[in-house]
Chimera marker file (.cmm) of the C-alpha trace (Angstrom):
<marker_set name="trace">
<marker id="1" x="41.042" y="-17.590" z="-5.096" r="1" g="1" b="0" radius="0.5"/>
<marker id="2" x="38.892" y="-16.441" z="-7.622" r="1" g="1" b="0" radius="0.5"/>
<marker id="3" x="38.133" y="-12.523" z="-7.716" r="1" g="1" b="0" radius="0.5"/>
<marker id="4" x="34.428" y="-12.695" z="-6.284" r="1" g="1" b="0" radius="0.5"/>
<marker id="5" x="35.529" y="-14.833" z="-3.535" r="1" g="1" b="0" radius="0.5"/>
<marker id="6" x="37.941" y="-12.651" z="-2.301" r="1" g="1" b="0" radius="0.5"/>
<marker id="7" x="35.165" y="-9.692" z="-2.596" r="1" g="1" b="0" radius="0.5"/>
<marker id="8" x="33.044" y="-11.556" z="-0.393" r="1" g="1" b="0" radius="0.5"/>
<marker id="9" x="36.030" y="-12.225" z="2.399" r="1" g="1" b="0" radius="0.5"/>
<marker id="10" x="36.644" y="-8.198" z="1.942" r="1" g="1" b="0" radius="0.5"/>
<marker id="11" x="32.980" y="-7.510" z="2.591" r="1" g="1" b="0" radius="0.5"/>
<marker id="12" x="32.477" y="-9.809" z="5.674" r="1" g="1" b="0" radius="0.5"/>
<marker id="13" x="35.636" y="-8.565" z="7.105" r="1" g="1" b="0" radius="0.5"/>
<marker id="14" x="33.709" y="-5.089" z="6.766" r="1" g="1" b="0" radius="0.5"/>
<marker id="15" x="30.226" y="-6.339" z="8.046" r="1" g="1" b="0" radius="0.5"/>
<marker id="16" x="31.866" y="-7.338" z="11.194" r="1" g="1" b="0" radius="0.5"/>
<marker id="17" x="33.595" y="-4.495" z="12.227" r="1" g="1" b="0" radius="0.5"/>
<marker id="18" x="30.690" y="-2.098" z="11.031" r="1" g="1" b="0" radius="0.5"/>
<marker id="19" x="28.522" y="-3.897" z="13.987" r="1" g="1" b="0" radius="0.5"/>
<marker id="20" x="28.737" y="-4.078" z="17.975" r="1" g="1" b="0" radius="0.5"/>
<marker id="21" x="28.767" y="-6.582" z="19.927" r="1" g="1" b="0" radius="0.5"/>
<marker id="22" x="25.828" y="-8.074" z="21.956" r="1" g="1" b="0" radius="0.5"/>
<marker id="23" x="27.331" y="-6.426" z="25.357" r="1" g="1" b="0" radius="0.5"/>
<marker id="24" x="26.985" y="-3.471" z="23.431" r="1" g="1" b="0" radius="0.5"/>
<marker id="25" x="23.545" y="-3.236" z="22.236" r="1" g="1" b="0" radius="0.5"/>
<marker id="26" x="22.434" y="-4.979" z="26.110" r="1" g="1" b="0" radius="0.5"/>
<marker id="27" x="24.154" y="-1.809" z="27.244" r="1" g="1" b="0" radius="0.5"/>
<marker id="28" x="22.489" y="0.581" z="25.362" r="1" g="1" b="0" radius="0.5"/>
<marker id="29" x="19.263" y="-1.399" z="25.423" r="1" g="1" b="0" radius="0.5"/>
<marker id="30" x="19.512" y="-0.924" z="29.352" r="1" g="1" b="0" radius="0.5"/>
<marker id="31" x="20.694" y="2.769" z="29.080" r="1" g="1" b="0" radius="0.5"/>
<marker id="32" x="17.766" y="3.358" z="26.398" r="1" g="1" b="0" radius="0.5"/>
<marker id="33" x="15.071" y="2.049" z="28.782" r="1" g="1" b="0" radius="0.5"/>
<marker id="34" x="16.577" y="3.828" z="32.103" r="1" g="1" b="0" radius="0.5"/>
<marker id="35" x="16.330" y="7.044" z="30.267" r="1" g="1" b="0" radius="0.5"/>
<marker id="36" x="13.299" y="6.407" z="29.349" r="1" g="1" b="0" radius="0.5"/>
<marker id="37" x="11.488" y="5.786" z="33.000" r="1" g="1" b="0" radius="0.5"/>
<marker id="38" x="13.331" y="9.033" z="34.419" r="1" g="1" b="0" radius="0.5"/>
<marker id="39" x="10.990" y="11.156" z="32.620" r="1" g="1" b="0" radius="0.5"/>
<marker id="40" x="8.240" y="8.954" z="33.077" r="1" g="1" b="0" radius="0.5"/>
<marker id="41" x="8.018" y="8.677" z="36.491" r="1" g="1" b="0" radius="0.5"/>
<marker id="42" x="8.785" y="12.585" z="37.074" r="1" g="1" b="0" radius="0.5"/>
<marker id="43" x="6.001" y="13.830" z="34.982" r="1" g="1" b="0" radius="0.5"/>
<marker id="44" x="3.693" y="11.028" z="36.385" r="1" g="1" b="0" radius="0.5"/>
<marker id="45" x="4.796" y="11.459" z="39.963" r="1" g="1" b="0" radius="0.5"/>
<marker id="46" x="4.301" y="15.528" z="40.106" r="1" g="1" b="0" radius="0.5"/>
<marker id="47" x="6.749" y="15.830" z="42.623" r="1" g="1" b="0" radius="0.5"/>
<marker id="48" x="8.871" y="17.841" z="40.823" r="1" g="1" b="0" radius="0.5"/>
<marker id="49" x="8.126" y="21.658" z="39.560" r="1" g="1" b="0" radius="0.5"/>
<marker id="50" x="7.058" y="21.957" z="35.697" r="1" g="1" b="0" radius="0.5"/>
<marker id="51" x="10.459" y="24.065" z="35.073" r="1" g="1" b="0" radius="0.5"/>
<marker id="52" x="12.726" y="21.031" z="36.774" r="1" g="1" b="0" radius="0.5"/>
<marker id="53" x="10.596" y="18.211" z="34.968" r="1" g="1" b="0" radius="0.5"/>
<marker id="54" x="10.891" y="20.097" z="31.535" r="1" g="1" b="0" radius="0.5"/>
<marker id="55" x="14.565" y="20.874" z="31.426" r="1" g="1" b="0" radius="0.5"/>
<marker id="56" x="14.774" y="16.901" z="32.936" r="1" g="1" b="0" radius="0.5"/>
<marker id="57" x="12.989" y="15.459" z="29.882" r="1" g="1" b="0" radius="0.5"/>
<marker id="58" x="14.907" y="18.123" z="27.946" r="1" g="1" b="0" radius="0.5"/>
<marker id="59" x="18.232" y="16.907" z="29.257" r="1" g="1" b="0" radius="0.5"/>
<marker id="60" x="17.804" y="13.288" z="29.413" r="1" g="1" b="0" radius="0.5"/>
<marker id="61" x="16.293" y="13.220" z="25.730" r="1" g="1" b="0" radius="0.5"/>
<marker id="62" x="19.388" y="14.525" z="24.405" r="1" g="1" b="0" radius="0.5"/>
<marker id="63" x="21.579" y="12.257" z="26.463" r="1" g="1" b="0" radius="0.5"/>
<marker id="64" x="19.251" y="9.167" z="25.204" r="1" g="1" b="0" radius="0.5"/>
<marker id="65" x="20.111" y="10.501" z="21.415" r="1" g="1" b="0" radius="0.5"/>
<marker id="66" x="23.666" y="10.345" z="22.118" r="1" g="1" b="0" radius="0.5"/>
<marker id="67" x="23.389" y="6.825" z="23.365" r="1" g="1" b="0" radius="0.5"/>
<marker id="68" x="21.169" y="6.011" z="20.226" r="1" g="1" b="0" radius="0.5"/>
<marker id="69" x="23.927" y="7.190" z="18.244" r="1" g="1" b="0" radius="0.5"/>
<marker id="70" x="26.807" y="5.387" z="20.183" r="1" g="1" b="0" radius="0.5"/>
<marker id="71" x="25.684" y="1.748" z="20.190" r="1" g="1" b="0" radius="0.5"/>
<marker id="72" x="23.168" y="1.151" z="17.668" r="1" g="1" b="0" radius="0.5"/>
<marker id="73" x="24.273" y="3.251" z="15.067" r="1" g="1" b="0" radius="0.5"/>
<marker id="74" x="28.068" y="3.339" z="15.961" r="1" g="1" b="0" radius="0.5"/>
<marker id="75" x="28.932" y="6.530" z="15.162" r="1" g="1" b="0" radius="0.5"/>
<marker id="76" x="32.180" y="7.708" z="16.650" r="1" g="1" b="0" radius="0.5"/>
<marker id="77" x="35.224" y="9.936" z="16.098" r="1" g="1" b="0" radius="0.5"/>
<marker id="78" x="37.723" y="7.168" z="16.557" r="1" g="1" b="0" radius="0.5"/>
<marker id="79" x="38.276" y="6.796" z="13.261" r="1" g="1" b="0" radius="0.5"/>
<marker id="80" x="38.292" y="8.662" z="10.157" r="1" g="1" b="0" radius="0.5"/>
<marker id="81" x="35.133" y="6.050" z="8.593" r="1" g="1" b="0" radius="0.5"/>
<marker id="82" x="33.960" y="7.479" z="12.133" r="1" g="1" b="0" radius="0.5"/>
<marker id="83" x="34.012" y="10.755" z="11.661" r="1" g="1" b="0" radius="0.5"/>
<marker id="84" x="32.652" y="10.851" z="8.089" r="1" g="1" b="0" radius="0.5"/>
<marker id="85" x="29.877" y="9.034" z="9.091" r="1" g="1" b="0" radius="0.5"/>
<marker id="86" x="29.389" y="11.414" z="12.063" r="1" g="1" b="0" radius="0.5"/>
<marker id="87" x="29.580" y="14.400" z="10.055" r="1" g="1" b="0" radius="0.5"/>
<marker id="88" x="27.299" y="12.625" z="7.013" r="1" g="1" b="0" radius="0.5"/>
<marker id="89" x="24.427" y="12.235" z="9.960" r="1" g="1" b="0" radius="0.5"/>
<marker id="90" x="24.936" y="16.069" z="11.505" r="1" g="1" b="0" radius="0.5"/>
<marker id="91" x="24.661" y="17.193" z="8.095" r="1" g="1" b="0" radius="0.5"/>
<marker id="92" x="21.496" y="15.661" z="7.600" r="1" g="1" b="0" radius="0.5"/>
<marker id="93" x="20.287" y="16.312" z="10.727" r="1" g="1" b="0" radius="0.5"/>
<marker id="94" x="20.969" y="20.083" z="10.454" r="1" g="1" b="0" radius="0.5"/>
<marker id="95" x="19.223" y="19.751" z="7.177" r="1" g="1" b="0" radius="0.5"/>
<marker id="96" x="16.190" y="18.321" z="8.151" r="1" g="1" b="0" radius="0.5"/>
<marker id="97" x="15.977" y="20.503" z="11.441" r="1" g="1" b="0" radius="0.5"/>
<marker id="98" x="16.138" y="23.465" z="9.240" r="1" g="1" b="0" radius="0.5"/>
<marker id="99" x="13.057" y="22.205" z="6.867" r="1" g="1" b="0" radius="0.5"/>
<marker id="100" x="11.064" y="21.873" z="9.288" r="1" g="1" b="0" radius="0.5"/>
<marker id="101" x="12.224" y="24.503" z="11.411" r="1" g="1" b="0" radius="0.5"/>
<marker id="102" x="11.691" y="27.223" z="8.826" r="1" g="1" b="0" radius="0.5"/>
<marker id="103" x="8.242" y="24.901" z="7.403" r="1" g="1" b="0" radius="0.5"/>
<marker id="104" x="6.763" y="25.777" z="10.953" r="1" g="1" b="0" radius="0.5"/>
<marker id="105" x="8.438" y="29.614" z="11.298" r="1" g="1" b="0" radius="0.5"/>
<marker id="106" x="6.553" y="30.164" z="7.659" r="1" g="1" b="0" radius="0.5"/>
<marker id="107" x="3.461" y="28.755" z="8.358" r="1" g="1" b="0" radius="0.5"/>
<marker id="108" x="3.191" y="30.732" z="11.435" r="1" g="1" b="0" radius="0.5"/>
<marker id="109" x="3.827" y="33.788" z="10.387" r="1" g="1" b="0" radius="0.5"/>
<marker id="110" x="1.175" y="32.877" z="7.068" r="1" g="1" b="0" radius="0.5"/>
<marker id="111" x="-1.101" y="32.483" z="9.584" r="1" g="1" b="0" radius="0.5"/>
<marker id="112" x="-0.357" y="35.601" z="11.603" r="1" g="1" b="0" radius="0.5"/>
<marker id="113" x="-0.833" y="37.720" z="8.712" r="1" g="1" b="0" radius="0.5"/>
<marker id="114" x="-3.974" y="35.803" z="7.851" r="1" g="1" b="0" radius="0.5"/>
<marker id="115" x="-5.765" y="37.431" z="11.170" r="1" g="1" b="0" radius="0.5"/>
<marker id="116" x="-4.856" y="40.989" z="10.849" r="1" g="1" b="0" radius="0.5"/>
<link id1="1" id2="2" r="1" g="1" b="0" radius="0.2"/>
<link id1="2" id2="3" r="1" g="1" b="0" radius="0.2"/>
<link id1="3" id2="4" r="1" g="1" b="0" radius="0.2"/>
<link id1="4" id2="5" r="1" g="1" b="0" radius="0.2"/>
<link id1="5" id2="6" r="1" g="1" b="0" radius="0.2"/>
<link id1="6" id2="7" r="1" g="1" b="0" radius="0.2"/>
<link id1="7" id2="8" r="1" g="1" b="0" radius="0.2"/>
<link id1="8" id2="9" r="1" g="1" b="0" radius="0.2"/>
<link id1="9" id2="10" r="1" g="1" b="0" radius="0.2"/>
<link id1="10" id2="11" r="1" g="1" b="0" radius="0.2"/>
<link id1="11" id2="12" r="1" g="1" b="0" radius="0.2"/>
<link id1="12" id2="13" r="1" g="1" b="0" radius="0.2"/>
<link id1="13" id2="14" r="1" g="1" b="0" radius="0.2"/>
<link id1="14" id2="15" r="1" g="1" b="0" radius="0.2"/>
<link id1="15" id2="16" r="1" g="1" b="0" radius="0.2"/>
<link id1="16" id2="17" r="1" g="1" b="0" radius="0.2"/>
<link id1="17" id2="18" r="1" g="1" b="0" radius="0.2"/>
<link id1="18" id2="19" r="1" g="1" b="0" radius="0.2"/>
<link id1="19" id2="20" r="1" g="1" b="0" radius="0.2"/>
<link id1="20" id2="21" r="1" g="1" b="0" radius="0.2"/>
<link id1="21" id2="22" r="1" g="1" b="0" radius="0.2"/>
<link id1="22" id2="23" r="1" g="1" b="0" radius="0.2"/>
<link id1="23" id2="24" r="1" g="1" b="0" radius="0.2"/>
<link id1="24" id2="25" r="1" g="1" b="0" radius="0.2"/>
<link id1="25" id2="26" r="1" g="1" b="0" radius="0.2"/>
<link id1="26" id2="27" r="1" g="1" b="0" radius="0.2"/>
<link id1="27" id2="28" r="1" g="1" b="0" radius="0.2"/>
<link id1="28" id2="29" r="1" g="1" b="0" radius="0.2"/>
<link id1="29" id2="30" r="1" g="1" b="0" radius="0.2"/>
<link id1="30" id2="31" r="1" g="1" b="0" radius="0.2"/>
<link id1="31" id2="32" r="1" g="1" b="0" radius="0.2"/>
<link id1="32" id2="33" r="1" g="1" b="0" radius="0.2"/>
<link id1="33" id2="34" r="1" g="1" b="0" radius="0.2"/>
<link id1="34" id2="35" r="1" g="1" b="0" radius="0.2"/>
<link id1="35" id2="36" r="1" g="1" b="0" radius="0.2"/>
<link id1="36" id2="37" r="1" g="1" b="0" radius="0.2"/>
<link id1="37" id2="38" r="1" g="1" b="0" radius="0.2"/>
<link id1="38" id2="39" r="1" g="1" b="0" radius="0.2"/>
<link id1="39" id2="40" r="1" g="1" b="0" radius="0.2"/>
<link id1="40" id2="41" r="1" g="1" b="0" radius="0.2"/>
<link id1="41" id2="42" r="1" g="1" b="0" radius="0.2"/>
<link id1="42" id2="43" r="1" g="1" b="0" radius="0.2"/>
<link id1="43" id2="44" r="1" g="1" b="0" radius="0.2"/>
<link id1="44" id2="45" r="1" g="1" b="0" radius="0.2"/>
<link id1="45" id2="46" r="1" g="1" b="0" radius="0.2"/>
<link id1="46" id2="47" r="1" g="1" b="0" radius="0.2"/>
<link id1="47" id2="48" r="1" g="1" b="0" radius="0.2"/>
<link id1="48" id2="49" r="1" g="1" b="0" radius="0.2"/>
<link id1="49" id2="50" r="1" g="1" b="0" radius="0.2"/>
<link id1="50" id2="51" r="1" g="1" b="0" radius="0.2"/>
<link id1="51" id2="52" r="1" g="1" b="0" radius="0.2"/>
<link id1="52" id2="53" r="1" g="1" b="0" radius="0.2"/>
<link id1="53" id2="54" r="1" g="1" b="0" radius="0.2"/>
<link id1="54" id2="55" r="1" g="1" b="0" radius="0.2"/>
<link id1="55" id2="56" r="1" g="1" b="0" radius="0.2"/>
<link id1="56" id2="57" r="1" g="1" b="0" radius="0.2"/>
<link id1="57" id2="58" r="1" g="1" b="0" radius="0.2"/>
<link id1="58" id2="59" r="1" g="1" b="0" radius="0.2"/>
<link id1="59" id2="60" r="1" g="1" b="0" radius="0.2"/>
<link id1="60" id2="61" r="1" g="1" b="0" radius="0.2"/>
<link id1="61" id2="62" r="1" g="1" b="0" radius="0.2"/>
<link id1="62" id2="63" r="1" g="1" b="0" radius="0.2"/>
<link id1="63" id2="64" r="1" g="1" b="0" radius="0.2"/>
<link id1="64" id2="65" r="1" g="1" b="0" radius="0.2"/>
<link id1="65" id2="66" r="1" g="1" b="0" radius="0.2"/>
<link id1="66" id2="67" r="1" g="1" b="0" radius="0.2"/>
<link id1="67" id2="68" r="1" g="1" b="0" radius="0.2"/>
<link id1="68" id2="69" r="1" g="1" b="0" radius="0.2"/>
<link id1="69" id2="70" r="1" g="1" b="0" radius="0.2"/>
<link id1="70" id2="71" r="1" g="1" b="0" radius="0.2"/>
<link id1="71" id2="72" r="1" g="1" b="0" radius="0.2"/>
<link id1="72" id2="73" r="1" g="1" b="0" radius="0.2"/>
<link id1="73" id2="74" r="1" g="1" b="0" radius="0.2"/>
<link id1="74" id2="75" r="1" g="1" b="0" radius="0.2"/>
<link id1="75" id2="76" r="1" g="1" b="0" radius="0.2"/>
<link id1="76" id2="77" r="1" g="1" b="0" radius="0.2"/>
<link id1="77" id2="78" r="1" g="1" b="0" radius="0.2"/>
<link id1="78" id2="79" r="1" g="1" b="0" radius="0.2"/>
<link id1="79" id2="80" r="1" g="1" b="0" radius="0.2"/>
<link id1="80" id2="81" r="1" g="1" b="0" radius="0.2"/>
<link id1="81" id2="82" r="1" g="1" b="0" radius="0.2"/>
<link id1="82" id2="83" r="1" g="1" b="0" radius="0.2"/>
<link id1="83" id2="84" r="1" g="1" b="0" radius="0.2"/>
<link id1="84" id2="85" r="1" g="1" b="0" radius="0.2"/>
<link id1="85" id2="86" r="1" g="1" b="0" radius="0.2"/>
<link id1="86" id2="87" r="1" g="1" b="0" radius="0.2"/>
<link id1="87" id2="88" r="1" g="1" b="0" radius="0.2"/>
<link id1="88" id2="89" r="1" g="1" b="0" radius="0.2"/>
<link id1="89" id2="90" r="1" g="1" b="0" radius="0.2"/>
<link id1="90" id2="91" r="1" g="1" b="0" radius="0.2"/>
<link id1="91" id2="92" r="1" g="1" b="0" radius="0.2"/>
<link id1="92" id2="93" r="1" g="1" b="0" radius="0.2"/>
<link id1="93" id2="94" r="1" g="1" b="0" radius="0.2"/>
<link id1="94" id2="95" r="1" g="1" b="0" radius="0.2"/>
<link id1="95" id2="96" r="1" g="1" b="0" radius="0.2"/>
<link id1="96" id2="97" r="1" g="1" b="0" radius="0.2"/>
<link id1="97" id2="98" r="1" g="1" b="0" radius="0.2"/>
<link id1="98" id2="99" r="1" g="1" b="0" radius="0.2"/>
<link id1="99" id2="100" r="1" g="1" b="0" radius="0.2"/>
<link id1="100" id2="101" r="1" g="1" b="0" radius="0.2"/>
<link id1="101" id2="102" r="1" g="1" b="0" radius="0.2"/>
<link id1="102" id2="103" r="1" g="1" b="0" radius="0.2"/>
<link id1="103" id2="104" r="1" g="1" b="0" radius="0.2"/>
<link id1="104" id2="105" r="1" g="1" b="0" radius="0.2"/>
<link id1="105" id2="106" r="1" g="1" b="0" radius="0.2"/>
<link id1="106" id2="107" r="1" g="1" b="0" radius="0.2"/>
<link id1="107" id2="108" r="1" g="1" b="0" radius="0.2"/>
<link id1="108" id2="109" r="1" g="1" b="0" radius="0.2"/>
<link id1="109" id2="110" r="1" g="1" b="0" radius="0.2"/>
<link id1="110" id2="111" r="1" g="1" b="0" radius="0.2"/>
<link id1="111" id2="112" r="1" g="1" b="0" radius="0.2"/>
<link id1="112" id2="113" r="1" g="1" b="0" radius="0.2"/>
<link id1="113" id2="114" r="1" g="1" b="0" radius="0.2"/>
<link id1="114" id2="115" r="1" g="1" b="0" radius="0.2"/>
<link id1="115" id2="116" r="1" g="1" b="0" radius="0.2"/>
</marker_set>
């Protein structure tokens, strides 16, 4: 077996176990779309008090990331490919919440001092 053959059978054997199954992506398809109506139907209902329907959309937004994250971009802490990966994508989502975080928090306060 010649040496780029046997690089192509090691990175197969990778692209296969880097993916999830169609079970999976039906499951968090179905998850995706039930989180999705939740909210939906409480703001366009009004049954519910603005306080319960904010910490609702609140709460069920950052359950929907989590399934996001779980099965379609397969992060877990089950292994240690897992975990880097994990810890590559809170990195950079600590990164980017502080730019624009601290974009808004300065533009703000420009502004504030702009009207005195």
């Amino acid at each position: 077996m010649s040496h780029s053959e046997s690089h192509s059978l090691k990175q197969s054997d990778h692209h296969d176990e880097s993916h999830g199954s169609v079970k999976s992506y039906l499951i968090g398809f179905v998850l995706s779309v039930i989180l999705t109506i939740i909210p939906f139907y409480m703001v366009m209902s009004g049954d519910f008090s603005k306080v319960t329907t904010l910490w609702s959309i609140v709460t069920l937004a950052i359950v929907q990331i989590w399934v996001h994250l779980k099965y379609f971009l397969h992060l877990n802490f089950t292994t240690a490919d897992g975990r880097a990966s994990t810890f590559s994508f809170l990195f950079s989502a600590l990164i980017i919440v502080m730019v624009v975080g601290l974009s808004v928090w300065i533009i703000y306060e420009s502004n504030a001092m702009m009207m005195y």
